[in-house]
C-alpha positions in Angstrom: 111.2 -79.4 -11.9 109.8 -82.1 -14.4 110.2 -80.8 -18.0 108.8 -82.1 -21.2 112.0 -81.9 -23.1 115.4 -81.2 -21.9 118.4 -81.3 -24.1 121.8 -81.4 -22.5 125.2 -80.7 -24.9 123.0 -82.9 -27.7 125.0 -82.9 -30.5 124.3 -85.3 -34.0 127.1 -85.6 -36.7 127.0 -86.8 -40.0 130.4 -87.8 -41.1 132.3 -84.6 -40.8 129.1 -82.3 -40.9 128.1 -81.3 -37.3 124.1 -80.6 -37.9 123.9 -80.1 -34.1 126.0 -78.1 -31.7 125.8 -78.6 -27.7 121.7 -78.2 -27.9 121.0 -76.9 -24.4 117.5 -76.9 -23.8 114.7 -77.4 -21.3 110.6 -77.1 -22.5 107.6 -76.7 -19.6 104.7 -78.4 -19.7 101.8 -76.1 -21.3 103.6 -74.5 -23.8 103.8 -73.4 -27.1 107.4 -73.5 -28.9 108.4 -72.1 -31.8 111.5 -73.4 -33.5 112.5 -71.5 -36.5 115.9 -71.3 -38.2 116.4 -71.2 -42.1 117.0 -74.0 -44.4 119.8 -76.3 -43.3 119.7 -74.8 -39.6 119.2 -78.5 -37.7 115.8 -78.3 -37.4 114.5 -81.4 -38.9 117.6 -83.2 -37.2 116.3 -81.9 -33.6 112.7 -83.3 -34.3 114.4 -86.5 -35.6 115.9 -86.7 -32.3 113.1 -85.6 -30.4 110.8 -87.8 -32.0 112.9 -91.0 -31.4 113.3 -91.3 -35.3 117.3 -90.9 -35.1 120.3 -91.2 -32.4 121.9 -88.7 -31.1 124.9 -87.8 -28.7 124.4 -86.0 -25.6 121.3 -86.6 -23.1 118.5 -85.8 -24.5 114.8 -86.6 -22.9 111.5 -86.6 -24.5 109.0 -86.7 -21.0 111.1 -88.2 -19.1 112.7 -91.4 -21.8 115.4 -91.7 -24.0 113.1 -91.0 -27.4 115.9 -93.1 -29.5 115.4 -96.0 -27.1 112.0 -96.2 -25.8 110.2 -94.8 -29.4 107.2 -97.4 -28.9 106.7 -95.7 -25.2 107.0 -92.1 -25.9 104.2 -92.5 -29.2 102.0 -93.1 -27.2 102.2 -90.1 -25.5 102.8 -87.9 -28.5 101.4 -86.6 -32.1 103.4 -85.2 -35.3 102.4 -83.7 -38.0 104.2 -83.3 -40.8 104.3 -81.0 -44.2 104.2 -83.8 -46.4 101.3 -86.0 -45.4 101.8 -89.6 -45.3 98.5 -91.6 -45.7 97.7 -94.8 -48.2 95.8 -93.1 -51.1 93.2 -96.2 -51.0 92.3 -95.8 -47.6 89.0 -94.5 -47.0 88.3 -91.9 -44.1 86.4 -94.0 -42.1 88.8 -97.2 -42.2 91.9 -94.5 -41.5 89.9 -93.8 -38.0 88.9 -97.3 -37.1 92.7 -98.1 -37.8 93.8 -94.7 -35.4 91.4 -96.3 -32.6 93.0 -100.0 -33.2 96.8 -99.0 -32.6 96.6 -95.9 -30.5 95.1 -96.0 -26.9 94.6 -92.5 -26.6 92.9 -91.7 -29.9 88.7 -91.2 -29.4 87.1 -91.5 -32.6 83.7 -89.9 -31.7 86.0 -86.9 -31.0 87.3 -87.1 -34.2 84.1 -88.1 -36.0 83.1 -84.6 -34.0 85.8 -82.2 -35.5 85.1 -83.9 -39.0 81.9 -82.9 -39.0 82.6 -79.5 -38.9 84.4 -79.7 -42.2 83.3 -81.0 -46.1 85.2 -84.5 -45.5 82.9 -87.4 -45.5 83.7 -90.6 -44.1 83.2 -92.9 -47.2 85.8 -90.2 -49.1 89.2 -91.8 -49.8 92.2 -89.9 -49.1 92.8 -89.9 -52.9 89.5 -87.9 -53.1 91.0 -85.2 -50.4 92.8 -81.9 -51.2 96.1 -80.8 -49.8 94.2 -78.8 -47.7 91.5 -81.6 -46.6 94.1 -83.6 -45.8 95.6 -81.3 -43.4 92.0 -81.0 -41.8 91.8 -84.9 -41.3 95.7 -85.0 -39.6 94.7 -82.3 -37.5 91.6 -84.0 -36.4 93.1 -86.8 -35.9 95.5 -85.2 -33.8 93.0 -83.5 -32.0 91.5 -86.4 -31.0 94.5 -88.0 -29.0 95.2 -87.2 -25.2 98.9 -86.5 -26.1 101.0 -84.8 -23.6 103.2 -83.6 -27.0 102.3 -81.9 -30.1 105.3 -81.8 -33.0 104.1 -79.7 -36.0 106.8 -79.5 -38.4 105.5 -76.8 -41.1 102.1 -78.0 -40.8 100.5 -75.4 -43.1 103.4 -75.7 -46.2 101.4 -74.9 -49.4 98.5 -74.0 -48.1 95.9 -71.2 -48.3 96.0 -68.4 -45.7 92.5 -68.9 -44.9 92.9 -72.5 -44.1 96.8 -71.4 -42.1 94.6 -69.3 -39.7 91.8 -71.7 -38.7 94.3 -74.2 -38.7 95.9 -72.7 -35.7 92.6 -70.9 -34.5 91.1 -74.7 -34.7 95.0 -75.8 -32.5 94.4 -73.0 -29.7 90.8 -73.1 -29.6 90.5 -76.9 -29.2 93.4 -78.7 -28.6 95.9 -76.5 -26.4 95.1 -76.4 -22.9 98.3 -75.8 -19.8 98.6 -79.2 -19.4 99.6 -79.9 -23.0 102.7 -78.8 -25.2 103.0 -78.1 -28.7 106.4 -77.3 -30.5 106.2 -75.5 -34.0 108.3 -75.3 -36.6 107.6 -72.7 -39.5 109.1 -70.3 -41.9 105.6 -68.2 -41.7 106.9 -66.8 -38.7 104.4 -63.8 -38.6 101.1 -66.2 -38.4 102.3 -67.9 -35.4 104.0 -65.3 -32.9 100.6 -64.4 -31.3 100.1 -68.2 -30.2 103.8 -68.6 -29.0 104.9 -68.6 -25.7 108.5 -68.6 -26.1 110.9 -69.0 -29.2 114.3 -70.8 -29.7 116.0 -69.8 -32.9 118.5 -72.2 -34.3 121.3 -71.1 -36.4 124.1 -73.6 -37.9 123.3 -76.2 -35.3 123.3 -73.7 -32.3 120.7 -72.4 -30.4 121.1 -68.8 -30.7 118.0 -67.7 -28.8 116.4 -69.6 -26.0 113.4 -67.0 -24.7 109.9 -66.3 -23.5 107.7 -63.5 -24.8 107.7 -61.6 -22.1 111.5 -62.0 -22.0 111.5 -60.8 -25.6 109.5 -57.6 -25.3 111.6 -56.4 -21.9 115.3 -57.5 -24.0 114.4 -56.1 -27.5 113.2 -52.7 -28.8 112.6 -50.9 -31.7 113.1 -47.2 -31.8 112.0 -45.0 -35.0 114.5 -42.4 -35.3 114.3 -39.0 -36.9 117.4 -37.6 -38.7 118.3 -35.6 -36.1 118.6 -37.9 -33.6 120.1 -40.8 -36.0 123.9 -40.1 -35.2 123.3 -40.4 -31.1 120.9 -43.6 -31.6 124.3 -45.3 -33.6 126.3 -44.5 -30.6 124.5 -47.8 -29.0 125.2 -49.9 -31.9 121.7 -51.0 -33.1 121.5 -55.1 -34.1 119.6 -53.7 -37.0 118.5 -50.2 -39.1 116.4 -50.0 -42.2 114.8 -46.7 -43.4 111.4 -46.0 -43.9 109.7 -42.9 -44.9 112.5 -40.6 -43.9 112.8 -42.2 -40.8 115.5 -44.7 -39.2 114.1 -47.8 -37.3 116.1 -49.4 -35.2 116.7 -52.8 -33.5 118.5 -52.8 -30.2 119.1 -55.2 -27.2 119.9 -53.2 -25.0 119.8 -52.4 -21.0 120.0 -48.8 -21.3 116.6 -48.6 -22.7 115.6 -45.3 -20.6 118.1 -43.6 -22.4 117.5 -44.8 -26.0 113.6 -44.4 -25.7 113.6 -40.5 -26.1 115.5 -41.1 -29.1 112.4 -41.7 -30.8 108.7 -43.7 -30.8 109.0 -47.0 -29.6 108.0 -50.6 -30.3 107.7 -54.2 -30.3 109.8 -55.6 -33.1 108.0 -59.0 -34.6 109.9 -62.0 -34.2 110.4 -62.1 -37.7 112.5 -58.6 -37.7 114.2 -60.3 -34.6 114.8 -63.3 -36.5 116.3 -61.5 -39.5 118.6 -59.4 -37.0 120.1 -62.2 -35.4 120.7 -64.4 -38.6 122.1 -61.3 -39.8 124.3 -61.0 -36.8 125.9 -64.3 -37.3 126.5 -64.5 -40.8 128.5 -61.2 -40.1 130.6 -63.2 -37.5 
């Protein structure tokens, strides 16, 4: 099978801090990744990597190439967007598009003039003249505009409104993402993204501490909300998680004795942010 990414015992030190642990990874074509870990986790060092912008140990491909060795190659068949946008404050919109179309072979500019359109920046404003959140408009439609086999979007929506986070990604699914295309996401608004993602990989420390599908998520993990009654024979299976709400125990398990558990009490999906929490949880008590 041809993967976008693989990752085979990738591992990146600095001096005597190991950011990165035996990464074992392999990504499809078509889908949407979420990487999420807290602060300090390895997940900027992993894009680094992945992006050809540092070295790493292990074998790591990016479609195919050594990212590190072949960076010119694989940017032309990629896009990144970052939290902190990176444009000359003098440029002017339209000079920023005619410079896109001059350096990158897969960038259409009526496209982009297209997807503009559809928003309050004008071609003769300067990025100076932009807001935080304009400017996030502009990279996506720039983005947007490029045949890229890869999509990188490290926190793309940091700082901004929650009207502007949900067309953002209404604006990725809706126009950009189609099964031939794949789009990794990093984000600590875990909640706004879960109904785009296909499948998750949770990085804790270095490690990869959960490499899964959605559907794999929702048959593996549970939530059960427990009356009292029930509460001592639902500890018996060792929960990953329990907080109380309203009188009432909910519970996190991964489990394979499910049937039983379920008439313990009303079941349901956890989010991947409850997941998240468990499992961070989990470790630190390791």
């Amino acid at each position: 099978m041809s993967y976008v990414l693989t990752a085979q015992n990738v591992y990146k030190k600095y001096g005597s801090f190991q950011a990165l642990k035996d990464v074992n990874i392999n990504i499809n074509k078509g889908k949407i990744v979420g990487l999420i870990g807290p602060n300090g986790a390895g997940k900027t060092t992993l894009l680094k990597s992945v992006l050809g912008l540092d070295s790493c140990e292990g074998e790591l491909k990016v479609l195919g190439i050594d990212p590190y060795k072949r960076r010119a190659d694989l940017m032309k068949e990629i896009c990144f967007i970052a939290d902190v946008a990176v444009l000359p404050k003098w440029i002017k919109v339209s000079q920023l598009l005619t410079f896109t179309e001059n350096t990158h072979p897969n960038f259409s500019i009526e496209q982009a003039k297209q997807f503009l359109s559809k928003t309050k920046i004008k071609l003769s404003h300067k990025i100076k003249e932009l807001s935080k959140g304009m400017t996030a408009q502009l990279h996506l439609a720039i983005v947007m505009s490029i045949d890229a086999k890869l999509l990188v979007l490290d926190e793309p929506t940091l700082g901004l409104d929650i009207l502007f986070r949900k067309r953002f990604y209404d604006n990725l699914l809706n126009d950009y993402f189609d099964n031939e295309r794949t789009i990794i996401i990093t984000t600590h608004q875990v909640e706004e993204i879960e109904h785009i993602l296909t499948d998750v990989l949770f990085i804790r420390e270095g490690e990869i501490v959960l490499n899964a599908n959605m559907d794999e998520l929702n048959e593996s993990y549970f939530e059960v909300m427990v009356n009292q009654e029930n509460y001592e024979q639902a500890m018996t299976y060792n929960p990953l998680t329990m907080r109380k709400v309203f009188g009432k125990y909910i519970m996190l398990f991964h489990s394979t004795s499910r049937d039983v558990i379920e008439t313990l009490g009303e079941v349901q999906r956890p989010s991947v942010s409850d997941l998240f929490v468990a499992l961070m949880q989990e470790g630190e008590s390791a």
